[in-house]
N, C-alpha and C positions, 0 to 999 in steps of 0.2 A: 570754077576749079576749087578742088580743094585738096589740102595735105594728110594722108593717113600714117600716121606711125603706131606701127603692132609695138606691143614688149608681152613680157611675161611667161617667153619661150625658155626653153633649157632641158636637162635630164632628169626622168623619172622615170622609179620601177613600177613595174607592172602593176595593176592594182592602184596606183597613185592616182592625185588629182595635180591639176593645173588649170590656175585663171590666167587666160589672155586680155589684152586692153589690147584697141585699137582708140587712138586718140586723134582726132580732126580737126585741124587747122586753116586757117589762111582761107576758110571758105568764103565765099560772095554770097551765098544764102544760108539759111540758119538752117545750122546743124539737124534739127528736127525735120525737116522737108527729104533727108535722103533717107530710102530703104535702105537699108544693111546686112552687107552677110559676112558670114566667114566661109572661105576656100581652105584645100588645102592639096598639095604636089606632094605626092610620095615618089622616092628616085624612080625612075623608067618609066614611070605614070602620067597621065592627064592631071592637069586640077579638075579637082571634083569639088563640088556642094557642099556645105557640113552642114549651116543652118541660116536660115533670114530671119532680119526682126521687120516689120512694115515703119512707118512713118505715127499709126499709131499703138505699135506696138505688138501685135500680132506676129508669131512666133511661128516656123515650120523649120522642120530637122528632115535630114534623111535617114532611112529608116534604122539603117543601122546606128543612128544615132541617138535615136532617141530613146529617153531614159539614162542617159550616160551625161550626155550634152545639155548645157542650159543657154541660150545666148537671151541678152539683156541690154537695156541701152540707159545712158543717164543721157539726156537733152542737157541737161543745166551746165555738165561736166563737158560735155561734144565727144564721149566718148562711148563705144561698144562691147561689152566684156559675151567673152565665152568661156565656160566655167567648163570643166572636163573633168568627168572623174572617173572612175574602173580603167584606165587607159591600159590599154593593151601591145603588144608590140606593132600592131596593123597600124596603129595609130601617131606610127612615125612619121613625119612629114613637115615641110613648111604647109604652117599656116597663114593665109593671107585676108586683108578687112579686103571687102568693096563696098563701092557708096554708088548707089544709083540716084539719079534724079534727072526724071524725061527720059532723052535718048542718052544720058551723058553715063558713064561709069567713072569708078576710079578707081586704083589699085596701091594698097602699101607695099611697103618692099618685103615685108615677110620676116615670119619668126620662127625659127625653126624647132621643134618639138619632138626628141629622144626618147622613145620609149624604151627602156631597157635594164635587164638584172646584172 
């Protein structure tokens, strides 16, 4: 099991950037062993994909993201950042970390991200 806590959420206009941190706690295996991504819920919506980092590092976005989106991982830190920039109004939503390892997932509670003028 492990603990994910986002920050890094809040209000930006349009054209802004925002870094998220997801930060991993209280795990039983080392932080390096989980894939990671970032999600995100816009109101009325599914969560959807944004982007994964692998285990060693290997990087996929969806498509609309890429170029915009950078996701990154420090092992040493047990933390995940997702770096945003040109953000748009689409790109309202809670964003949320997950941690895979084997069959297991896990979910933070989510940080919420305002795109607006």
């Amino acid at each position: 099991q492990v603990q994910l806590v986002e920050s890094g959420g809040g209000l930006v206009q349009p054209g802004g950037s925002l870094r998220l941190s997801c930060a991993a706690s209280r795990s039983s295996i080392s932080f390096s062993l989980y894939a990671m991504g970032w999600y995100r819920q816009a109101p009325g919506k599914q969560r959807e994909l944004v982007a994964t980092i692998t285990r060693t590092g290997s990087t996929d976005y969806v498509e609309s993201m890429k170029g915009r989106f950078t996701i990154s991982r420090d092992n040493a830190r047990n933390t995940v950042f997702l770096q945003m920039n040109s953000l748009t109004v689409e790109d309202t939503a809670v964003y949320y970390c997950n941690a895979k390892f084997d069959v297991l997932q896990y979910w933070g509670q989510g940080t919420q991200v305002t795109v607006s003028s």
